[in-house]
MDTraj code that builds the backbone (N, CA, C; nanometers):
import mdtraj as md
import numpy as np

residues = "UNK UNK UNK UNK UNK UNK UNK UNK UNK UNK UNK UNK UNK UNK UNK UNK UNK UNK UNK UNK UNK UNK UNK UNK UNK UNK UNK UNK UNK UNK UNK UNK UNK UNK UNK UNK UNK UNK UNK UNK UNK UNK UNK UNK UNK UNK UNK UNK UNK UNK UNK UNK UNK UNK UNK UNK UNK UNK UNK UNK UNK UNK UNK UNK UNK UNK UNK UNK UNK UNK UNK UNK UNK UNK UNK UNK UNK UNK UNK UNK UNK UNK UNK UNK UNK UNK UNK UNK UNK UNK UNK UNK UNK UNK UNK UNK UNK UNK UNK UNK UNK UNK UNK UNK UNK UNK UNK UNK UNK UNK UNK UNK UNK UNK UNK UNK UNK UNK UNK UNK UNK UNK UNK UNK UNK UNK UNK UNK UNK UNK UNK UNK UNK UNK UNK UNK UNK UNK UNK UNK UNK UNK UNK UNK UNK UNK UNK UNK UNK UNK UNK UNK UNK UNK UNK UNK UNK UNK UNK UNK UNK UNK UNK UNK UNK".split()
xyz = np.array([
    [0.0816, -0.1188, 0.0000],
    [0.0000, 0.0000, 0.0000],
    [0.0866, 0.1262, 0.0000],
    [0.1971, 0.1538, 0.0702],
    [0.2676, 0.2341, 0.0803],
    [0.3613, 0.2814, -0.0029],
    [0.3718, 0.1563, -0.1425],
    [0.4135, 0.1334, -0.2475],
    [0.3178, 0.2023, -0.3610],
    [0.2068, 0.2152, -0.3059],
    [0.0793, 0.2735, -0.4352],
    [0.1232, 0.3962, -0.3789],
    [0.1297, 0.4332, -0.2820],
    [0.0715, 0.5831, -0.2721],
    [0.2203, 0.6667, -0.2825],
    [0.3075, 0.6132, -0.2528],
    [0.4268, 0.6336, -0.3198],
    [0.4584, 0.6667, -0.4661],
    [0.4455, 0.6100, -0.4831],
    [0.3630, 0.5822, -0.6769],
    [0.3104, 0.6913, -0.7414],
    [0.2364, 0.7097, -0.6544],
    [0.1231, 0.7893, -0.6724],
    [0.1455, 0.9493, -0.6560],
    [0.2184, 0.9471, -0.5469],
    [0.2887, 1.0595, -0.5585],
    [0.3753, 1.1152, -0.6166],
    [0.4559, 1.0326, -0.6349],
    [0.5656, 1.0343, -0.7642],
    [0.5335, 1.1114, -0.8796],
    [0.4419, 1.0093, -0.9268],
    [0.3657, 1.0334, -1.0436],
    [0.2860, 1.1649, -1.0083],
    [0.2515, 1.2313, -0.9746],
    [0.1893, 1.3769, -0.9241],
    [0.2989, 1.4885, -0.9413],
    [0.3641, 1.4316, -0.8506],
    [0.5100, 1.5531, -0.8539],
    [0.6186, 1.5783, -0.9549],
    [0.5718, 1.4081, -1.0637],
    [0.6559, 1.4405, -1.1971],
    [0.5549, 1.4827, -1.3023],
    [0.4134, 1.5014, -1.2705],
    [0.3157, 1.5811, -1.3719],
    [0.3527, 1.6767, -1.3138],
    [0.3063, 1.7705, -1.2127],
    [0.3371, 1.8871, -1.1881],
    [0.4314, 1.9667, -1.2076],
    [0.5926, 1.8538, -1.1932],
    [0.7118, 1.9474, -1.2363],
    [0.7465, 1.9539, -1.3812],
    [0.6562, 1.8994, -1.4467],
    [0.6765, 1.8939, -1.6097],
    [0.5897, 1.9646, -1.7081],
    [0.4372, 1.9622, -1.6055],
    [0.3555, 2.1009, -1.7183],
    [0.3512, 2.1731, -1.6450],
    [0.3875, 2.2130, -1.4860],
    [0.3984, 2.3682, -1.4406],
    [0.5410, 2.4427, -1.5420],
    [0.6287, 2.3798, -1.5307],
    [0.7188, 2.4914, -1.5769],
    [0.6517, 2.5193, -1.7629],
    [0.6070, 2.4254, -1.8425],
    [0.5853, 2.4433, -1.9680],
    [0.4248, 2.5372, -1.9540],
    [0.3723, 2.5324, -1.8750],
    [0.2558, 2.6460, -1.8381],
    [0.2709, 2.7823, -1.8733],
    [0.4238, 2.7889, -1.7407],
    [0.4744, 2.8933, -1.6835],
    [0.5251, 2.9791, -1.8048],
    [0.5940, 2.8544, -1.9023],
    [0.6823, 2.9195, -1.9992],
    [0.6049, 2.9954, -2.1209],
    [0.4422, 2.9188, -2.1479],
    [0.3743, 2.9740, -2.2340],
    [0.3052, 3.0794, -2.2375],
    [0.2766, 3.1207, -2.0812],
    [0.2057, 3.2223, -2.0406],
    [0.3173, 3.3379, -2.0708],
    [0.4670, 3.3303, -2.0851],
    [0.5638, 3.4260, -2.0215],
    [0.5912, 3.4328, -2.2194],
    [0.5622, 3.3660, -2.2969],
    [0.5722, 3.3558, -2.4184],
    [0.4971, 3.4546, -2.5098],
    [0.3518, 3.3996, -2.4478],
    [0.2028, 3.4888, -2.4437],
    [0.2420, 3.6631, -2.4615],
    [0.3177, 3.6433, -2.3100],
    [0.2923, 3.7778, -2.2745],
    [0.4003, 3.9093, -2.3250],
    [0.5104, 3.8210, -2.3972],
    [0.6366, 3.8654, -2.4641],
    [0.5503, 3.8970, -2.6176],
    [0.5104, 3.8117, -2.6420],
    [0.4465, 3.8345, -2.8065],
    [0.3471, 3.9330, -2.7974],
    [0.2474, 3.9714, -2.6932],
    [0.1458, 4.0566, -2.6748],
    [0.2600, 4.1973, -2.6917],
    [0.3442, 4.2585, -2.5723],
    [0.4002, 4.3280, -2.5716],
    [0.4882, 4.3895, -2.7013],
    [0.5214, 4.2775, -2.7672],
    [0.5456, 4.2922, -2.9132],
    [0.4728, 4.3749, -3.0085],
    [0.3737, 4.2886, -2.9726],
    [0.2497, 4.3728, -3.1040],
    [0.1590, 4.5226, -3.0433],
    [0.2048, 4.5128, -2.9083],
    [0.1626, 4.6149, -2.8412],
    [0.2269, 4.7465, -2.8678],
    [0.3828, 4.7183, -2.8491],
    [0.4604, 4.7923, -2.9300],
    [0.4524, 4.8541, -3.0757],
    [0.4503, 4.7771, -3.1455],
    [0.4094, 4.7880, -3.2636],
    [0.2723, 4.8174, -3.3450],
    [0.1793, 4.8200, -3.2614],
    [0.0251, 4.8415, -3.2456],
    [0.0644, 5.0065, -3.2352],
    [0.1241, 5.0493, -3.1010],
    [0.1570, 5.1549, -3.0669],
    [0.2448, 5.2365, -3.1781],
    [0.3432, 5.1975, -3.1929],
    [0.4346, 5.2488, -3.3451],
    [0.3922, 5.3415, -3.4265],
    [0.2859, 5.2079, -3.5170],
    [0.1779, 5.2094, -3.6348],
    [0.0937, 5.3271, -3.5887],
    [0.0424, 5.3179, -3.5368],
    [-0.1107, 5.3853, -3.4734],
    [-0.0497, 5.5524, -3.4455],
    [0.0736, 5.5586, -3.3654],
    [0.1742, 5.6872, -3.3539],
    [0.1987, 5.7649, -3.4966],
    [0.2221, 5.6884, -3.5915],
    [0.2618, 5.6909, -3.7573],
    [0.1544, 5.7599, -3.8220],
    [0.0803, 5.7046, -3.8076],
    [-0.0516, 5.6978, -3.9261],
    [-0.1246, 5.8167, -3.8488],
    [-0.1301, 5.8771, -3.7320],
    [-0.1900, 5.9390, -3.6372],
    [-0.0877, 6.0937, -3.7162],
    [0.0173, 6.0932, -3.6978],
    [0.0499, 6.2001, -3.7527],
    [0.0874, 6.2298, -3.8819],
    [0.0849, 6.1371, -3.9699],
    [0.0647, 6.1447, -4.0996],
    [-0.0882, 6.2337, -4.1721],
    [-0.2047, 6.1506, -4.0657],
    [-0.2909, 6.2076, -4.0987],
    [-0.3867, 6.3114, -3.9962],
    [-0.2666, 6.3575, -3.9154],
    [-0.3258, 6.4954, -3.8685],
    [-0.2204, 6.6218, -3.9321],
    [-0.1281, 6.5606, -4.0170],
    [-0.0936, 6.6477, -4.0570],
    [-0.1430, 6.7588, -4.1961],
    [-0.2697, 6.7190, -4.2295],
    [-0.3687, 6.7744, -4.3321],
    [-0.4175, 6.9127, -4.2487],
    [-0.4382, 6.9338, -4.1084],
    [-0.4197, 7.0375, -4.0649],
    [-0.3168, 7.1533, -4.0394],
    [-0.2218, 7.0768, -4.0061],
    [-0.0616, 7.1897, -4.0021],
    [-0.0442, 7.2006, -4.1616],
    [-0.0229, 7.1287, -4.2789],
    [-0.0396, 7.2236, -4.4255],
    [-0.1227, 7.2633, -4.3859],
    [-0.1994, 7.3106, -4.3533],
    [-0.3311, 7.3816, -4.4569],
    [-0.3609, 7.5383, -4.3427],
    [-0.2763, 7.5641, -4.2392],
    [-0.2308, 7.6505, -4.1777],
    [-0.2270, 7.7886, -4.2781],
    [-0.0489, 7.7329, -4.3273],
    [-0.0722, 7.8486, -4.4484],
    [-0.1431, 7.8617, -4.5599],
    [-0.2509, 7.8098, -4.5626],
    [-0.3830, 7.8161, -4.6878],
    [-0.4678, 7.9036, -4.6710],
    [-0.4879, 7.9029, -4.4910],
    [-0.5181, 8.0123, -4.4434],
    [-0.5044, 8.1333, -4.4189],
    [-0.3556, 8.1469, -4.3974],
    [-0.2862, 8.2203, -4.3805],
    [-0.2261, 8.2952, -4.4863],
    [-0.3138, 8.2326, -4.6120],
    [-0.3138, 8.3095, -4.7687],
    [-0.1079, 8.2975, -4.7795],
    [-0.0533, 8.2346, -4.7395],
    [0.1154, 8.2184, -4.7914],
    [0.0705, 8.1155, -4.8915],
    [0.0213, 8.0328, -4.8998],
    [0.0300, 7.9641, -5.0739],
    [-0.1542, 7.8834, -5.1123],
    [-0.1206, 7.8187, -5.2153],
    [-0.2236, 7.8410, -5.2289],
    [-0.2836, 7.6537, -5.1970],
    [-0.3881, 7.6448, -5.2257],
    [-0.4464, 7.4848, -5.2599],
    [-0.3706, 7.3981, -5.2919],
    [-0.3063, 7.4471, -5.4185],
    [-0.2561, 7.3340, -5.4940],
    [-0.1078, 7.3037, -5.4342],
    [-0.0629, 7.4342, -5.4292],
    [0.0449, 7.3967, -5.2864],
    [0.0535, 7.3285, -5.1972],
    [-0.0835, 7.3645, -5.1160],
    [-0.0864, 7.2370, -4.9931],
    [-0.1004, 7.0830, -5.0154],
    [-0.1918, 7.1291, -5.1448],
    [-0.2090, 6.9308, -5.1867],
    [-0.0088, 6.8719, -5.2252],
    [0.0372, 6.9914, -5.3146],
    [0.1640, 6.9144, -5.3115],
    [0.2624, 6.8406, -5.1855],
    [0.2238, 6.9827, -5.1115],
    [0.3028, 6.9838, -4.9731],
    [0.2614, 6.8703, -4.9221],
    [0.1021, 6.8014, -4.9015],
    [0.0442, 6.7536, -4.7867],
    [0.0595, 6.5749, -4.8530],
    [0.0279, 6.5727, -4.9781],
    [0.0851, 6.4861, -5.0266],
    [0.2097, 6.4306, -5.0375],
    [0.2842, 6.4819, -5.0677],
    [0.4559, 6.4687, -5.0640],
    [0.5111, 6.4269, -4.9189],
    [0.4634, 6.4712, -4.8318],
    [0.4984, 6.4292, -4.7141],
    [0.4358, 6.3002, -4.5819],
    [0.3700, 6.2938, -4.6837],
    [0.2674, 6.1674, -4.5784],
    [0.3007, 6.0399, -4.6570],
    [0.4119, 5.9121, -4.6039],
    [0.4304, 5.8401, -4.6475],
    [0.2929, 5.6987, -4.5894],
    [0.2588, 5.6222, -4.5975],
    [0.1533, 5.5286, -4.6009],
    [0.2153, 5.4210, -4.6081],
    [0.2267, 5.3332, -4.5273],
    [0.3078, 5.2230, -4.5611],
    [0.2175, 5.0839, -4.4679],
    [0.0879, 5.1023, -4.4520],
    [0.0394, 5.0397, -4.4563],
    [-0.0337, 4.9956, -4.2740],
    [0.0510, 5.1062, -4.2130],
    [0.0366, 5.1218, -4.0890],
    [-0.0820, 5.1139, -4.0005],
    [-0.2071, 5.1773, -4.0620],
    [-0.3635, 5.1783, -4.0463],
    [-0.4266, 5.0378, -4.0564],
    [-0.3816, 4.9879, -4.1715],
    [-0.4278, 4.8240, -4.2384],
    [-0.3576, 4.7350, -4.0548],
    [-0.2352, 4.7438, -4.0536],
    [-0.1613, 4.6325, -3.9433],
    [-0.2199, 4.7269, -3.7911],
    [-0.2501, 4.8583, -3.7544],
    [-0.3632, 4.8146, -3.6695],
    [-0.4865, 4.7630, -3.6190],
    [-0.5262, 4.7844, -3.7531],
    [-0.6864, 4.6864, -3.7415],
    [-0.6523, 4.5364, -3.7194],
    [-0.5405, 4.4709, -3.7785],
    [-0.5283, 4.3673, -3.7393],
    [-0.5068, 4.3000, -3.6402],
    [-0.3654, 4.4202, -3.5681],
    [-0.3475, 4.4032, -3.4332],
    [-0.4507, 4.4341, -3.3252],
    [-0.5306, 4.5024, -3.3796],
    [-0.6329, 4.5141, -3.2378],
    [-0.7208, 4.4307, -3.2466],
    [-0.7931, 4.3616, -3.4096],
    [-0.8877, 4.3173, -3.4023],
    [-0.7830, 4.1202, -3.3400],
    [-0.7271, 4.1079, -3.3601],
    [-0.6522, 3.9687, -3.3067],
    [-0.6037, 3.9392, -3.1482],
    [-0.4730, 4.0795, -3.1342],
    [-0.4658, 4.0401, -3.0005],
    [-0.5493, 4.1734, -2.9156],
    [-0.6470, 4.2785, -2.8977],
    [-0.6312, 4.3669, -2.8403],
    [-0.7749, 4.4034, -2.8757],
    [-0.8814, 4.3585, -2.8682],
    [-1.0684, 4.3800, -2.8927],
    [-1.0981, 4.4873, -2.8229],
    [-1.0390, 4.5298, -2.7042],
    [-1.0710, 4.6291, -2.6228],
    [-1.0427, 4.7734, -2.6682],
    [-0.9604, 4.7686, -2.7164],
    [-0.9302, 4.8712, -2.8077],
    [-1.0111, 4.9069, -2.9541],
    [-1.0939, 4.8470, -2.9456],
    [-1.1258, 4.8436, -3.0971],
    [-1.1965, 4.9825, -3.1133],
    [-1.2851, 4.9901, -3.0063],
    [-1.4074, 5.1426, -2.9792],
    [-1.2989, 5.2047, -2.9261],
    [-1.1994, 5.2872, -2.9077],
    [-1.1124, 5.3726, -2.8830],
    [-1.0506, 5.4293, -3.0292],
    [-1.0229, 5.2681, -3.1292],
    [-0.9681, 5.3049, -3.2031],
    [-1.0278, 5.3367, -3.3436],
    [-1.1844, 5.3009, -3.2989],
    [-1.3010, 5.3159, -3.4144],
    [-1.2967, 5.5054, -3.4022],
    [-1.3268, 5.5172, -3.2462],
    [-1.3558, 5.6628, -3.2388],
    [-1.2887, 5.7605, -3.2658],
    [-1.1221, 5.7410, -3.2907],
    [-1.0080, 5.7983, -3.3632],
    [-1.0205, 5.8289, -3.4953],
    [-1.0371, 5.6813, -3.5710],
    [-1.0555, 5.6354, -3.7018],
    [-1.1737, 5.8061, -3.7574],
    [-1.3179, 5.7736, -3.6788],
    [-1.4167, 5.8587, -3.7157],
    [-1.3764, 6.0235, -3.7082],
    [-1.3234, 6.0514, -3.6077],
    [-1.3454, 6.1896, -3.6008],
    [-1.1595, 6.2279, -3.6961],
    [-1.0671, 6.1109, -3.7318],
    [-0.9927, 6.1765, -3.8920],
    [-1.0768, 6.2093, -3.9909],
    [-1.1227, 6.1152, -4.0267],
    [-1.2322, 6.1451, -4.1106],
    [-1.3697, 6.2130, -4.1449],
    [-1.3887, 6.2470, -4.0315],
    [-1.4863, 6.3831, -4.0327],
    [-1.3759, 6.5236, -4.0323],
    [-1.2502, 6.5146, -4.0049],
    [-1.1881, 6.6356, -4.0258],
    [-1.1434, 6.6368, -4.1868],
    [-1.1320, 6.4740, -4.2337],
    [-1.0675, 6.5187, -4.3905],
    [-1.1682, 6.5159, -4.4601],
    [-1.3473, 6.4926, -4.4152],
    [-1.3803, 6.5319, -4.5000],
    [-1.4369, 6.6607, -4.4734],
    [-1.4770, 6.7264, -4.3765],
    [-1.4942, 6.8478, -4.3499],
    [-1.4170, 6.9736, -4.4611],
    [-1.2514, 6.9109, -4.4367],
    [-1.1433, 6.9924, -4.4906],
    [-1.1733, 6.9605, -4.7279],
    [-1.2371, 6.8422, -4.7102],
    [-1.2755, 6.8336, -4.8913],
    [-1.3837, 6.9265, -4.8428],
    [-1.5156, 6.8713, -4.8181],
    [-1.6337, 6.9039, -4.8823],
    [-1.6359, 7.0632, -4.8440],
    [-1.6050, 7.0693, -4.7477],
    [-1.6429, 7.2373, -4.6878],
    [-1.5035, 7.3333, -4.7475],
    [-1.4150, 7.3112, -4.6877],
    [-1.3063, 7.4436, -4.6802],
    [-1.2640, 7.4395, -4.8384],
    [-1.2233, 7.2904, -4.8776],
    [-1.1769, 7.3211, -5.0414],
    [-1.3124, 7.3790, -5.1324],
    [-1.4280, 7.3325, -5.1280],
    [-1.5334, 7.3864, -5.1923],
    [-1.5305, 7.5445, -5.2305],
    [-1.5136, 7.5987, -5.0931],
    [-1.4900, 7.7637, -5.0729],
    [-1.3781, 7.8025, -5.1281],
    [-1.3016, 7.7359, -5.1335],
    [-1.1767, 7.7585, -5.1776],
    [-1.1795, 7.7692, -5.2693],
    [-1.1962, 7.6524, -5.3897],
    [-1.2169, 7.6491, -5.5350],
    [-1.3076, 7.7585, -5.5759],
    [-1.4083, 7.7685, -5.5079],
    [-1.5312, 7.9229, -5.4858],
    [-1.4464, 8.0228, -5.5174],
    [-1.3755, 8.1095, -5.4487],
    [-1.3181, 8.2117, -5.4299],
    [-1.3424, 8.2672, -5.3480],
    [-1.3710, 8.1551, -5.2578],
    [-1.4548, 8.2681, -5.0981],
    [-1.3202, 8.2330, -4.9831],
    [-1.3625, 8.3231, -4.8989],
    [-1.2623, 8.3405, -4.8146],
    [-1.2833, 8.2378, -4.7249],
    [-1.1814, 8.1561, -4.6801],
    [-1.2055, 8.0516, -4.6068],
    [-1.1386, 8.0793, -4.4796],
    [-1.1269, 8.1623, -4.3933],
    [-1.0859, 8.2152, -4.2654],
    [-1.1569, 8.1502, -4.1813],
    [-1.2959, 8.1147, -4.2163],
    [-1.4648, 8.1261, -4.1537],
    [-1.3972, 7.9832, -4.0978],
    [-1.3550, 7.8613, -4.1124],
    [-1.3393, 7.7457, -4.1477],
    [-1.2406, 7.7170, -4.0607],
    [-1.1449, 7.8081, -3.9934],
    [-1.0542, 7.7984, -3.9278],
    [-1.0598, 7.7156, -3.7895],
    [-1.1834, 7.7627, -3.7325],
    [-1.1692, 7.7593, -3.6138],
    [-1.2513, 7.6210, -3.5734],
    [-1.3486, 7.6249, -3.6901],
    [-1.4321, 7.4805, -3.7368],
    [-1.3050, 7.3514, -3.7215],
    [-1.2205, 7.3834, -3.8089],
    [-1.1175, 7.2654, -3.8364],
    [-1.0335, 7.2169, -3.6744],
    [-1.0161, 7.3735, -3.6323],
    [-0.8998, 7.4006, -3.5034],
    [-1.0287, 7.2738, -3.4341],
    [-1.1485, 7.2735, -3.3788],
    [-1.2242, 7.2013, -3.2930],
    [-1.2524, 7.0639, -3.3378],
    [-1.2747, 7.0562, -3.4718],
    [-1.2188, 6.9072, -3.5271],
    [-1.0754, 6.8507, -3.4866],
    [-0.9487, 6.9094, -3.5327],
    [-0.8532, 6.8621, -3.4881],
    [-0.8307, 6.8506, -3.3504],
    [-0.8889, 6.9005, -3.2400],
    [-0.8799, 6.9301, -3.0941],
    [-0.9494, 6.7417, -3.0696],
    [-1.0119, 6.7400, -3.1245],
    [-1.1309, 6.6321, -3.1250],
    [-1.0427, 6.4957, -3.1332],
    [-0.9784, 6.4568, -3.2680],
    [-0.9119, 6.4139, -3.2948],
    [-0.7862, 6.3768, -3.1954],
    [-0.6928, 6.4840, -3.1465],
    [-0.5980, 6.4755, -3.0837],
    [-0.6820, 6.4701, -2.9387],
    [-0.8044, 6.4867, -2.8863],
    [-0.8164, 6.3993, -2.7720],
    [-0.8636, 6.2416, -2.7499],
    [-0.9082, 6.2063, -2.8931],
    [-0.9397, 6.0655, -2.9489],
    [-0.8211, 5.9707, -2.9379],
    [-0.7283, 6.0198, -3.0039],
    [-0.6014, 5.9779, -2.9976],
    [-0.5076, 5.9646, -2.8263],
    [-0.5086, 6.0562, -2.7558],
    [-0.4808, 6.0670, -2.6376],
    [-0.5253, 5.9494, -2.5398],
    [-0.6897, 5.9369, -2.5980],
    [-0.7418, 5.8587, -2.4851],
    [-0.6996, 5.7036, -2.5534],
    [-0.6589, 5.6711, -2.6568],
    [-0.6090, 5.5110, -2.7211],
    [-0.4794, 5.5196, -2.6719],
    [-0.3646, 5.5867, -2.6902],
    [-0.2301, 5.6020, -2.6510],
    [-0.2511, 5.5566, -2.5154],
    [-0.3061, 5.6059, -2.4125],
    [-0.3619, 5.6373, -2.2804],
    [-0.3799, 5.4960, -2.2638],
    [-0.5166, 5.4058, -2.3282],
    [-0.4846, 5.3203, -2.3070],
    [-0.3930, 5.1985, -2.3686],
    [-0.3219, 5.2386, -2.4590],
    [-0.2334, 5.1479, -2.4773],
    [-0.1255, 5.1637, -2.3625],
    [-0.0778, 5.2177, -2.3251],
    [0.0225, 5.2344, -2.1971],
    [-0.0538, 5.1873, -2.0799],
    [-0.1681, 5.1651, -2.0443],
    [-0.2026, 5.1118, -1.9150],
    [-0.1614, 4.9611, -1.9491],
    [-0.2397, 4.8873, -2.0816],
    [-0.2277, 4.7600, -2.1324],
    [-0.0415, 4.7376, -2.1078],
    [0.0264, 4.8075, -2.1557],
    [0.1671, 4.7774, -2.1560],
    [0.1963, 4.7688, -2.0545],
    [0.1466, 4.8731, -1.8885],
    [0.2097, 4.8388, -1.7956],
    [0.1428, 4.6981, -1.7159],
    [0.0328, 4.6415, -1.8053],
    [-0.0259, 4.5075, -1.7156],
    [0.0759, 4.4021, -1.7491],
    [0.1393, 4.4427, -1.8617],
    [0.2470, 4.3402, -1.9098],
    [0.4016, 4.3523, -1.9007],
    [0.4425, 4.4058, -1.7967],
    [0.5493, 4.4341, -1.7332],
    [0.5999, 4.3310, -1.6470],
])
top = md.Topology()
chain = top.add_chain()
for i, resn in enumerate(residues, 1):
    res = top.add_residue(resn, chain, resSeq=i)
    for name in ("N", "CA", "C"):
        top.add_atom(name, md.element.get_by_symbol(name[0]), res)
traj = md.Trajectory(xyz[None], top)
């Protein structure tokens, strides 16, 4: 009898010492690869965030009558490289990071109510010949919008990073 339970224990303490550490190691694997893409979630999202708030800083001097439209499209174009950064956060959030998704939907929306604000409204007037000053302060509260959209995803991407410390 003392021979079974011997046994028995054995056999317990050589399961335990053989999938605790391979547990241990996958969770610590887990949490290295999360931080990875967390990083890089973060990167991307940093990238593409000022690529495309930068349709407001050109278009400063548009206002400011120093050049004109077609200037800024050169300017604003020429300088915003795209490399695909927007596409690999949706992936990364929609795979490892769901919680983020409504942080990063609500970012997504209010760029795009500023670039199209900045087509349909300010270039319209523009191409018009009307003075687009009016538009300034419209855009300034869009972009305010934006850069607190952004704040609050950054915001929480750094809490997420410090759970994985």
């Amino acid at each position: 009898m003392t021979e079974i339970i011997t046994f028995i224990i054995g056999a317990v303490i050589g399961l335990v010492g053989g999938v605790l550490p391979t547990i241990l190691s996958n969770r610590r694997e887990e949490k290295c690869l999360k931080r990875e893409k967390l990083e890089e979630l973060y990167k991307d999202i940093t990238k593409w965030y000022n690529n495309a708030s930068s349709i407001v800083i050109f278009l400063i001097p548009v206002f400011d009558k120093r050049y004109d439209w077609n200037t800024y499209y050169d300017q604003f174009t020429s300088s915003i490289e795209n490399k695909g950064e927007h596409i690999r956060s949706e992936i990364i959030i929609s795979l490892y990071f769901p919680s983020m998704q409504e942080p990063y939907d609500m970012l997504k929306k209010s760029v795009q109510e500023l670039n199209s604000f900045i087509e349909r409204k300010v270039k319209h007037e523009y191409m018009s010949g009307h003075d687009i000053d009016q538009y300034r302060e419209p855009c300034a509260k869009r972009f305010d919008t934006c850069n607190n959209n952004y704040g609050k995803l950054t915001t929480l991407l750094k809490k997420e990073a410090s759970k994985l410390r």
